[in-house]
N, C-alpha and C positions, 0 to 999 in steps of 0.2 A: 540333909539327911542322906547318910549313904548306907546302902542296904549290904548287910553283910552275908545274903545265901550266897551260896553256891550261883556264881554266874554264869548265863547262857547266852553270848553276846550271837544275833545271828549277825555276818560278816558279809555275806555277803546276798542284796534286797535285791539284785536284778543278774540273774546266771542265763545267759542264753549259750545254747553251741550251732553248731551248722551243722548239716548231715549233708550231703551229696546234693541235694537240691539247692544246697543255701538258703532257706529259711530258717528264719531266727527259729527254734525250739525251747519251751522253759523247761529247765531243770529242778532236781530241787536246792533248795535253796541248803547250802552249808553251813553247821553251827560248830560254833569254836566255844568248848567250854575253859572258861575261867578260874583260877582258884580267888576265894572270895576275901581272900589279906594279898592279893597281888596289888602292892603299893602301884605299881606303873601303871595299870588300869585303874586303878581309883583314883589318882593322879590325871590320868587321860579323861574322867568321866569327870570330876570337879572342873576342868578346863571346859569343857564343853558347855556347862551350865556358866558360871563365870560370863562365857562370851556368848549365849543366849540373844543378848542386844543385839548383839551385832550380828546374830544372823534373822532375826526378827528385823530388823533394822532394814534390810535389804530385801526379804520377804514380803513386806509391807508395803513399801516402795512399789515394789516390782507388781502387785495386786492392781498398783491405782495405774499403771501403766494400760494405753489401750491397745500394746501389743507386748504380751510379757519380754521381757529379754532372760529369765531364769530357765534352762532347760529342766532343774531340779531341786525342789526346794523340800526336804524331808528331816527329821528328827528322830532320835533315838529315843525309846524310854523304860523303862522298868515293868512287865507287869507280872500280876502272879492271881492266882484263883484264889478267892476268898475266904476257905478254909489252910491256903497254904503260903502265907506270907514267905516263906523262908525258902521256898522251889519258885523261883520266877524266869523271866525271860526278857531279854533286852530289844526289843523289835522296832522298825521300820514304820511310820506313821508320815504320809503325807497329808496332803489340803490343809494344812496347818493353817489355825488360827487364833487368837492369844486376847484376851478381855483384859489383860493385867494383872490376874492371879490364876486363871485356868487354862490349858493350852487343850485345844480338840482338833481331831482329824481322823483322817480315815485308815486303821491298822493295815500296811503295805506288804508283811510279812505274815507265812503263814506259821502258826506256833506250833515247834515239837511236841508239849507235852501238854501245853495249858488246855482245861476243857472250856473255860468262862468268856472266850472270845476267839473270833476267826478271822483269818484274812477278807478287807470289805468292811469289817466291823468299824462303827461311829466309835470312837472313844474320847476321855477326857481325863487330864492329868495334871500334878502341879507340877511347876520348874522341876520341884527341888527331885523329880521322878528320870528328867532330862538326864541320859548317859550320852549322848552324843546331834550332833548335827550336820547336816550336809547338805550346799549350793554346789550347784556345776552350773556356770557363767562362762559361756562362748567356749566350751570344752575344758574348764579346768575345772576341779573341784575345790573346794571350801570345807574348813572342818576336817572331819573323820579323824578325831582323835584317839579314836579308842581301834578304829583302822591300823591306824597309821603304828601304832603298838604291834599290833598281830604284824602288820607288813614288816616290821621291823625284826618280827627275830623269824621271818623265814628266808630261808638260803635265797641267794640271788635269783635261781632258774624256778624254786618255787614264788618267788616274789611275780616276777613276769610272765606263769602261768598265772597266777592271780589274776594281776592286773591287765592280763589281754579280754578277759571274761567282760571289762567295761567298758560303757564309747564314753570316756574322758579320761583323761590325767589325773592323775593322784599329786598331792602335793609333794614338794620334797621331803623326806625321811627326816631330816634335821629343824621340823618347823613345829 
């Protein structure tokens, strides 16, 4: 199922900066709206579900370990307020965990505009809701396909503002 609103991917789940003391500080979090026939993003959001396995696959694994080796194991998904199917939001859900047809965790991201759920919130989802994924494994990332689009048409020196905001590596642009 791919939803055709007006898309509101938020980009970026974890923004810190430094002030003079050097402590981390949270900012807010920046949303990059979408247009909702942008094939490269639909495109980016069917890849992510597709390869679902394979980050559950490692997720799963990494659970029965008695010392995790995943720095970060999170998921993209679709939601919208119950009255407004057609205005939703793409956000950030960690603790993930998957029965086989439901995926639940706890919302990572706090939402622009939606009133029906907040950051903290338990929530639960099908695949087919899934727009993106993301492992960081000994500081590399995994995923972020619908990222890795946005990083892709910004200019170089905003590309490495972006990416200085995270402690890991983003995949390569061509992947």
């Amino acid at each position: 199922m791919i939803f055709r609103a007006p898309l509101l991917l938020t980009i970026i789940f974890l923004m810190t900066s430094c002030d003079d003391s050097s402590e981390p500080q949270e900012s807010e979090p920046q949303i990059a709206s979408v247009a909702a026939d942008d094939a490269e993003m639909e495109a980016a959001m069917a890849r992510a579900r597709d390869t679902f396995p394979e980050f559950w696959a490692e997720v799963s694994e990494d659970y029965q370990r008695v010392i995790p080796a995943l720095t970060l194991a999170q998921l993209k998904a679709y939601f919208h307020d119950e009255d407004d199917s057609e205005s939703g939001e793409h956000m950030w859900v960690g603790e993930v965990s998957f029965d086989g047809e439901m995926i639940s965790g706890t919302l990572m991201s706090q939402p622009g505009h939606l009133d029906s759920i907040s950051e903290g919130d338990s929530v639960e989802f099908p695949v087919s809701r899934i727009s993106d994924w993301l492992i960081v494994d000994d500081g590399s990332a995994k995923g972020l396909y619908t990222v890795q689009v946005l990083r892709a048409r910004m200019g170089e020196d905003e590309r490495a503002a972006h990416d200085a905001n995270y402690p890991f590596e983003f995949p390569p642009l061509n992947q």
